[in-house]
N, C-alpha and C positions, 0 to 999 in steps of 0.2 A: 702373291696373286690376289689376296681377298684385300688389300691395302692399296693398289695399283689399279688405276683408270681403266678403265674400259675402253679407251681408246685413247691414243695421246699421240698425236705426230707434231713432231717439232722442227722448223725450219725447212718443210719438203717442200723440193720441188719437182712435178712431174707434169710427165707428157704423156701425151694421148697419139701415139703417132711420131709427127712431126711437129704436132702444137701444145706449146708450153700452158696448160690449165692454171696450174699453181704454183708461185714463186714466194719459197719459202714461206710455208705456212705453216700456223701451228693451230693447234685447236687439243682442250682437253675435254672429253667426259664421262665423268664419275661411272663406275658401276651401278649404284642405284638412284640416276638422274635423268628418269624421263625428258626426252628433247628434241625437238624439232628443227629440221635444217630447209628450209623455204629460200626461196629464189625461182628467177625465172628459167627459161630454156638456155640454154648455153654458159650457165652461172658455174658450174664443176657438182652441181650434185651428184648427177653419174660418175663422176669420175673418181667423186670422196668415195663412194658406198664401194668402188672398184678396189677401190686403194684398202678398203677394211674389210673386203674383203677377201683380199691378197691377188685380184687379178692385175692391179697391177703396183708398182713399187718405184718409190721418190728416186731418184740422182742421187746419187751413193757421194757423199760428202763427209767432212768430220762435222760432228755437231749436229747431225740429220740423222731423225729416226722416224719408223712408223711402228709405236706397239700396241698389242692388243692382249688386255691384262696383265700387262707388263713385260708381255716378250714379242721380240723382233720375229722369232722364228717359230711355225706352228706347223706340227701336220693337220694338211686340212677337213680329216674325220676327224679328227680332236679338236681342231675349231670350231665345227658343226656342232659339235655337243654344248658347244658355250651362247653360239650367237645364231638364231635361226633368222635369215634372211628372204622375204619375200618380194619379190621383181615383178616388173614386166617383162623383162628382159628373158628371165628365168623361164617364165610363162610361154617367149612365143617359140623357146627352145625343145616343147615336147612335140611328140608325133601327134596328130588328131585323135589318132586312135587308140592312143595310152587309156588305160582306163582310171579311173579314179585313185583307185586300191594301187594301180603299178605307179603314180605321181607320189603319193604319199609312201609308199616300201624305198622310193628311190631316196627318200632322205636318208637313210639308214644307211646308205653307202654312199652318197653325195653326188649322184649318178644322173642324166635325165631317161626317166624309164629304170624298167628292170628289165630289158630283153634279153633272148639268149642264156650265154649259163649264167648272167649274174642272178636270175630268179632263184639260182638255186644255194645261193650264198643266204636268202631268206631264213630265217627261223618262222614257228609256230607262233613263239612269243612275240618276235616281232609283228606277222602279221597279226597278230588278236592286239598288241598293242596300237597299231595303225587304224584297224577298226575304231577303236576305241575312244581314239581321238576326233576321227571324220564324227561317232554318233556326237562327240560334242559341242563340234560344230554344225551337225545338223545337217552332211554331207552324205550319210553312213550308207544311204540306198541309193548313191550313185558308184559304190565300190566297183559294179559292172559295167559303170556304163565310161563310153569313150568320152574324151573331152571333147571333140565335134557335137557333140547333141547334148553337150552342156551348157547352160546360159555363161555370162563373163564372170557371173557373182559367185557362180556355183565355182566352176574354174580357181575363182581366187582362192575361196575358203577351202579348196582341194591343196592348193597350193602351201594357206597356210597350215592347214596340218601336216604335211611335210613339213614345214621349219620347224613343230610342235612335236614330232614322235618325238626327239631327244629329251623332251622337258629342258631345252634352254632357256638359262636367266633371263636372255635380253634377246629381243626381236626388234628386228631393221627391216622396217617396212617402206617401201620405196613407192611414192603415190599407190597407196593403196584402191582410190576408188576410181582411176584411170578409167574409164570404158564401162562403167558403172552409172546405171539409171538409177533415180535418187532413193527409189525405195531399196534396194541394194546397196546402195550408198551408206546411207542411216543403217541399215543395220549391219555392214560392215564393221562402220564406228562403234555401232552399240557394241560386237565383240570386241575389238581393240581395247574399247575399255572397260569392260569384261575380265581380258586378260591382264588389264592393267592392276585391278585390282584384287586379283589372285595374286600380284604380289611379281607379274612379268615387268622389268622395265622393258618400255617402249620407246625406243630411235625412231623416228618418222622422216620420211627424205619427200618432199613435196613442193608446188606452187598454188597450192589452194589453203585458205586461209580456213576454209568450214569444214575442214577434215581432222584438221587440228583439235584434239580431243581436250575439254576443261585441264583431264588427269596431266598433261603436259605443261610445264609452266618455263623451262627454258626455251630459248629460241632463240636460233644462229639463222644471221641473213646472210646470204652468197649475191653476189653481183661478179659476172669476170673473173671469177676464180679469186676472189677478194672478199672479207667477212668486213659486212657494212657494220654489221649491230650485234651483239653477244649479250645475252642475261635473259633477267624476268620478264617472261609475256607481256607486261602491264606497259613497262618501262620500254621493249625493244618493237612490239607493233605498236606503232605512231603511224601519223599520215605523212608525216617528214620521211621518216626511215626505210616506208614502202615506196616513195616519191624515188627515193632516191635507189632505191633496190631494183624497181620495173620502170623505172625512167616515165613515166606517167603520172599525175594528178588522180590519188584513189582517196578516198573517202571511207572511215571504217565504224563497224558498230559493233559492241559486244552486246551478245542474246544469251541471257545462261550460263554466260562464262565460252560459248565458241563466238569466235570473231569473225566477222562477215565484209568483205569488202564490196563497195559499188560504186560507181562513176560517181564526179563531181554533176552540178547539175551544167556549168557552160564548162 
């Protein structure tokens, strides 16, 4: 397992339903290889982050796998302790009235919410570890309060310390600053790469080019459930390779090392 990809699917192909995403695909990446998967709306990104995260699984074939760390089969508390996952998805799946502290205990059983008897599967340690995380992301005095009378930024960072109580290696963040006003935005990022350099690899699933953190340097493009362009940031955002990624004429600038897209001028 410490020798073995962090995710490796080879020749898969799946469905979403009744519509084929991806035919025969392969895609590798390292354990400690920060990376980025951009495309636009309907390109398979939801559907990869799906696939890794076991909700859903290729067409059973010879020659076709989907591993994670090197194995096909995981229970999913034991996967949780490897790969903390944060969504939207995830996000619109809690009650309003979850409270902060019940969003973040619920990682610890992979649950949405603690209601009922699962609060009583809770330890001490765990909730003081749960604390402990929200105080480091700066959440710790919304422990009480419900996610309705939380802003979206607050929410998120609620969110990601649930993916955070296990201390997992590698976080798979799925458009992080979705519904996020820019001052939330930026300091989103600012944790991400924060966490980044505490030594967390960071996966990023996204369509926005300025979320995309320096600390990230590969970059996988999706178009149609097909990878346009694979490798070095430098080498794989071009104005050709996004042309051809969002079917549109974009124009790109690096500031800082994050890369910013904008219209041609005709």
């Amino acid at each position: 397992m410490i020798d073995a990809p962090l995710i490796e699917i080879r020749n898969a192909t799946i469905y979403r339903g009744d519509t084929r995403v991806f035919d025969n695909l392969s895609l590798s990446i390292g354990q400690r290889e920060p990376a980025a998967i951009l495309g636009p709306n309907g390109s398979g990104k939801t559907t990869l982050l799906k696939l890794i995260n076991r909700e859903l699984y290729p067409v059973h074939r010879q020659d076709t796998w989907v591993r994670i760390l090197g194995r096909e089969s995981w229970n999913v508390w034991e996967l949780r302790a490897q790969i903390g996952i944060v969504s939207h998805d995830l996000q619109i799946r809690y009650n309003d009235s979850t409270t902060g502290l019940e969003v973040v205990l619920s990682g610890f059983l992979s649950s949405i919410g603690i209601h009922g008897s699962l609060a009583n599967r809770i330890t001490r340690e765990q909730a003081g570890q749960a604390l402990a995380v929200m105080a480091e992301l700066g959440v710790e005095s919304y422990a009480n309060t419900p996610l309705r009378k939380m802003s979206t930024g607050q929410q998120r960072r609620c969110l990601l310390s649930r993916a955070l109580v296990h201390d997992p290696h590698t976080l798979i963040l799925d458009e992080p600053t979705a519904g996020l006003d820019l001052a939330a935005s930026f300091d989103y990022v600012r944790r991400i790469r924060k966490l980044a350099n505490a030594g967390k690899n960071i996966v990023l699933v996204t369509h926005l080019l300025n979320e995309i953190p320096p600390d990230i340097d590969r970059i996988i493009l999706l178009r149609k459930g097909k990878i346009v362009a694979d490798g070095a940031k430098q080498a794989v955002l071009t104005e050709e390779n996004l042309r051809k990624t969002y079917d549109t004429d974009i124009n790109i600038a690096n500031v800082d090392g994050y890369y910013l897209a904008y219209p041609p001028k005709n």
